[in-house]
C-alpha positions in Angstrom: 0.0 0.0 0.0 1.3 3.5 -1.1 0.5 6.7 0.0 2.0 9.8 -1.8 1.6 13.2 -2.8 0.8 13.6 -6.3 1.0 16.8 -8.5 -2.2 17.7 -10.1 -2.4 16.4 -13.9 -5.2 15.9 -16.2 -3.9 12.4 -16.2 -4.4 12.1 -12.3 -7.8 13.6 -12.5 -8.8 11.0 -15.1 -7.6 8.6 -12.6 -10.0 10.4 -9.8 -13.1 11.1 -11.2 -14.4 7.5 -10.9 -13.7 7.3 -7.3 -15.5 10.7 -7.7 -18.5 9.6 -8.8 -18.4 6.6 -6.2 -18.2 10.0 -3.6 -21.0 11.4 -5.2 -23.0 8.9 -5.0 -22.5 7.8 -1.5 -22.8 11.4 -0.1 -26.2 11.9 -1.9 -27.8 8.8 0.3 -25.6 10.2 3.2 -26.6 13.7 3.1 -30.4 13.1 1.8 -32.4 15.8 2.7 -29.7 17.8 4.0 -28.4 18.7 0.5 -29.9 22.1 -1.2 -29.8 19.5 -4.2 -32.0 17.0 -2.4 -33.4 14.7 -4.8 -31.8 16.1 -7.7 -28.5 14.5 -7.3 -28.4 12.0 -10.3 -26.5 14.8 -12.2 -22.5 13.9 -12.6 -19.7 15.6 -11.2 -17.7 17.9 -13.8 -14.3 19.5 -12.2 -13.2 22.8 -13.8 -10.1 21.3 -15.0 -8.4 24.8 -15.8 -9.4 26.1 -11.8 -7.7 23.0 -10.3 -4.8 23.6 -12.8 -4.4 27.4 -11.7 -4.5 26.4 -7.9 -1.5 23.7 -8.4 0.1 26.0 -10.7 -0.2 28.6 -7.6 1.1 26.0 -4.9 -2.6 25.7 -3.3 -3.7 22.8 -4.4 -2.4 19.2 -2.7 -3.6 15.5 -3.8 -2.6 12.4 -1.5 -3.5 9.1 -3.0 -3.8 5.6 -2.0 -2.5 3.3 -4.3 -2.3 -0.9 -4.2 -1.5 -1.7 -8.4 -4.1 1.0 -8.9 -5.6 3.7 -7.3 -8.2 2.9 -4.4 -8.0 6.3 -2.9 -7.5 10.2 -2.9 -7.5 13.4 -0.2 -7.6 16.5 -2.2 -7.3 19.8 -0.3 -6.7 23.6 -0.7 -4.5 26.2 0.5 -5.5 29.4 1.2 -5.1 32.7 3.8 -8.0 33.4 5.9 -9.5 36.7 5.0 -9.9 38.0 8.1 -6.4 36.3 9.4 -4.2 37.3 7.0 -0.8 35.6 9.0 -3.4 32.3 9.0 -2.9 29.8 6.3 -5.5 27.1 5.7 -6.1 24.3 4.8 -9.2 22.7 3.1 -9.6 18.9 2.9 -12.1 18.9 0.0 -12.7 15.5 -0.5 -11.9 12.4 0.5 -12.8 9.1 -0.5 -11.6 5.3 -0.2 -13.4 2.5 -1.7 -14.7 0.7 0.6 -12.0 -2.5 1.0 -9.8 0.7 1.8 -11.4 2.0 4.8 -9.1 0.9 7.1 -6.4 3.3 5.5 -8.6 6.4 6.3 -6.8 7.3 9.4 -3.9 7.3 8.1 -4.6 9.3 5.3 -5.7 11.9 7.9 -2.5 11.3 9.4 -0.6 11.9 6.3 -2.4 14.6 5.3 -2.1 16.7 8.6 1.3 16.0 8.6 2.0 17.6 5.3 0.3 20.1 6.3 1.8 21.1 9.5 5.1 20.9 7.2 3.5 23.4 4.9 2.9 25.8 8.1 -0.8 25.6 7.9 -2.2 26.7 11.2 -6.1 24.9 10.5 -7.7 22.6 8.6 -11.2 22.7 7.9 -13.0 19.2 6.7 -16.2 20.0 5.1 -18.2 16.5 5.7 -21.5 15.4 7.1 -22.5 14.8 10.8 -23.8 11.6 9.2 -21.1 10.5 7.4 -18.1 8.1 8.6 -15.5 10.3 8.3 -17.2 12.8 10.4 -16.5 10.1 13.4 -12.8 9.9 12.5 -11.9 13.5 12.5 -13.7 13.9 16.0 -12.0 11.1 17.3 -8.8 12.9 15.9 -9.4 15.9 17.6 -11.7 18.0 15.2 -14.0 20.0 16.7 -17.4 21.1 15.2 -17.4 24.8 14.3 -19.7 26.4 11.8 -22.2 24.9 9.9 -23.0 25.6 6.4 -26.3 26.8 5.5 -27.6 25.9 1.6 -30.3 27.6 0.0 -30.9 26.5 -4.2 -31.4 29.6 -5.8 -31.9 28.3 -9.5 -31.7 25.5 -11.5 -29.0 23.3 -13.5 
């Protein structure tokens, strides 16, 4: 079992977007009526290719993936300085997702990301991920602490 740090590539990506999906589809049954999208979830991730390229190309963007002969599964995260902080860097763990034979690794994913980040002098890192969900459970465990909540409202259409 292998887990790196990988640079960002349209190659990579193509790699990721079926684990992606798998995400996608798992966090619609988790998050249910908790989504502004609630039951209009059948519609298919699409990254903006060119806004994850800019990000790397900036040094904000970080990818850890889990690899056994293929890839099984990925962190991605963001960099960025707090707005009203400016001497705070952050961190955002974006997504993550293991298949399922690969759960076992999710700690130490965690582990490895947090440690790469505390090398990169990020002061926070903020997990976006539902109360219902199984990572939720880890990051408490870890130490993660509930802090705001985000509100959705759909405004319009697809």
């Amino acid at each position: 079992m292998k887990i790196e740090r990988e640079p960002f590539s349209h190659e990579l990506f193509e790699e990721l977007i079926p684990l992606a999906r798998k995400c996608w589809a798992e966090n619609t049954i988790v998050k249910a009526e908790s989504c502004a999208f609630y039951g209009e979830r059948d519609f298919e991730i699409e990254p903006d290719l060119e806004t994850y390229q800019r990000q790397s190309d900036l040094g904000n963007l970080v990818i850890f993936t889990l690899r056994e002969d293929s890839l099984k599964g990925y962190i991605v995260g963001f960099l960025y300085r707090s707005w009203h902080h400016k001497k705070i860097l952050c961190a955002n763990a974006d997504s993550i997702y293991l298949d399922p034979d690969y759960r076992s690794y999710a700690v130490v994913m965690i582990e490895r990301f947090e440690k790469e980040m505390r090398a990169m002098n990020v002061h926070i890192i903020g997990w976006p991920t539902p109360p219902e969900g199984s990572v939720y459970g880890l990051l408490k465990a870890k130490g993660y602490v509930l802090d705001d909540v985000v509100m959705e409202k759909r405004l319009c259409a697809l």
